[in-house]
Steps between C-alpha positions, in 0.01 A plus 500: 500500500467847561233699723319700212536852477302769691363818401281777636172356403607138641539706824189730468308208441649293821400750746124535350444133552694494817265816655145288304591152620650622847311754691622644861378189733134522640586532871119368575595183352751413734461236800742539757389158660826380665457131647818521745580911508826373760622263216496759192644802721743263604674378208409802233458806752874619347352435159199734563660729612711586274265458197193713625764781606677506131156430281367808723763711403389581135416836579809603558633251195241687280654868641864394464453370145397890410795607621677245332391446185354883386320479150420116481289346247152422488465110518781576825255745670243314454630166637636709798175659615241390328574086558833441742430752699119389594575155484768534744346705756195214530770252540634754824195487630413085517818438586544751816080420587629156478805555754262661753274218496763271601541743799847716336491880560396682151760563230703815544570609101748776445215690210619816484873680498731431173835377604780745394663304253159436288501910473881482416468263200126695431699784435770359274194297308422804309809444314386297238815279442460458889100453492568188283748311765255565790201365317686143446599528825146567637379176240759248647421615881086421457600216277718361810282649752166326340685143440610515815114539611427244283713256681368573860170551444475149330687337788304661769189372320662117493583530887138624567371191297686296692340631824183449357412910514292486201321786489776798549721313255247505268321869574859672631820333392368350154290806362781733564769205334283470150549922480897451520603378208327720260725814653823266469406456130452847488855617634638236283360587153553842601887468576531287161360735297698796632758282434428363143357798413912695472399781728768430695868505385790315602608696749199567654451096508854493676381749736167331555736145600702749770233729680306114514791330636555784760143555560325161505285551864221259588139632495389728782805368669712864573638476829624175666195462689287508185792228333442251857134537377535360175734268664191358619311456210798313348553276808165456593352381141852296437567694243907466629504129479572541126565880516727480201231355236248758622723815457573360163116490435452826662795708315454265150378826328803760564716167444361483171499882414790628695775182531420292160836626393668370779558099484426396825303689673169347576432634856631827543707507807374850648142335514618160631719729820170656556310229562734315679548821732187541568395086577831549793383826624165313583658163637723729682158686680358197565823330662497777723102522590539106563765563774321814655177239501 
């Protein structure tokens, strides 16, 4: 059975409820009570990390997007700054006041500065039959980006149950979980609509499946140093014990939009290399720092 169809108003309507049921997390109703600080830092300090330093770089997410995307619609400007944007800068702040109470140095965010190649493709998005492309592109990269969130936060939250750290699974990890999967929903319904809805011909679908098969990069993960980090986040949740059935979960959408055509294809290989590149780039740090030790 098919998903049913989306239009404007399904997607106008998703981001009002999203911004009404989900406001920015009240930071006074966090409690940072850690039973065994050594413990947590010890087996998620990779984790944090990683996730404070990328969910405090929406700033400069919010800046590149203008660049990117000149002349978007409404329902996208307001999700941007008016509910993402918000939501994800509270989620910064727990996570990196949540790092320095387990005694880790604060979070250093790249917030300002637009990479090169964002004011590149800004440029040729006032093209119209180019603006189209980069949208898609921009859907399936949050859609990836938040199921990918998705995934971690939910298994850091497990592995903090486990160590009986009740109350910053509950106050940290789970109240910024329950805000993920309303932006996933919202990069999804918004890629299948731009889809569905013909603005897009065939060639600039073909085009889409190239510049994403040439340009698939992991979140906040530029330069190999940045990749080793998400490296950790993989290794240390265990997300790489069955790496291949979570890239499939985390790419399903462009394999549904961008590969249906092509029998066979249920995890697309370019995500599936990054992943894997990234999970060896971090074993491959940690070999070394056991050695050193």
């Amino acid at each position: 059975m098919s998903a049913p169809r989306v239009d404007a108003a399904t997607l106008r309507d998703h981001v009002q409820r999203l911004g009404e049921k989900h406001p920015p997390i009240d930071l006074a109703s966090v409690d940072y009570t850690v039973r065994d600080p050594r413990a947590v830092r010890e087996r998620f300090a990779g984790v944090l990390e990683y996730m404070a330093r990328v969910e405090m770089e929406v700033e400069r997410n919010v800046l590149e997007l203008a660049v990117l995307l000149p002349g978007v619609s409404e329902t996208d400007r307001r999700f941007v700054q008016d509910v993402w944007g918000p939501q994800e800068e509270h989620h910064g702040i727990v996570l990196d006041t949540l790092s320095q109470h387990l005694g880790m140095p604060p979070t250093e965010a790249n917030t300002g500065g637009i990479a090169p190649r964002v004011r590149v493709l800004g440029a040729l998005a006032h093209l119209p039959v180019v603006h189209e492309v980069i949208r898609l592109m921009y859907y399936l990269t949050g859609a990836a980006t938040e199921k990918s969130a998705m995934l971690a936060y939910r298994a850091m939250s497990e592995g903090l149950d486990e160590m009986g750290e009740t109350a910053v699974r509950r106050t940290v990890v789970d109240a910024v979980k329950v805000q993920e999967p309303g932006h996933f929903a919202f990069y999804r319904l918004s890629a299948q609509h731009l889809v569905e809805s013909g603005a897009l011909a065939p060639w600039q679908m073909h085009l889409a499946r190239f510049l994403r098969s040439r340009t698939f990069s992991l979140v906040g993960a530029s330069t190999r140093e940045q990749r080793t980090g998400f490296g950790a986040v993989v290794v240390e949740l265990g997300l790489d014990a069955e790496i291949e059935r979570n890239v499939r979960d985390i790419a399903r959408v462009e394999s549904q939009l961008l590969w249906a055509s092509d029998q066979g294809v249920d995890v697309p290989g370019y995500a599936l290399a990054a992943f894997r590149d990234a999970a060896e780039l971090y074993r491959e740090r940690a070999g070394r720092q056991a050695l050193a030790a």
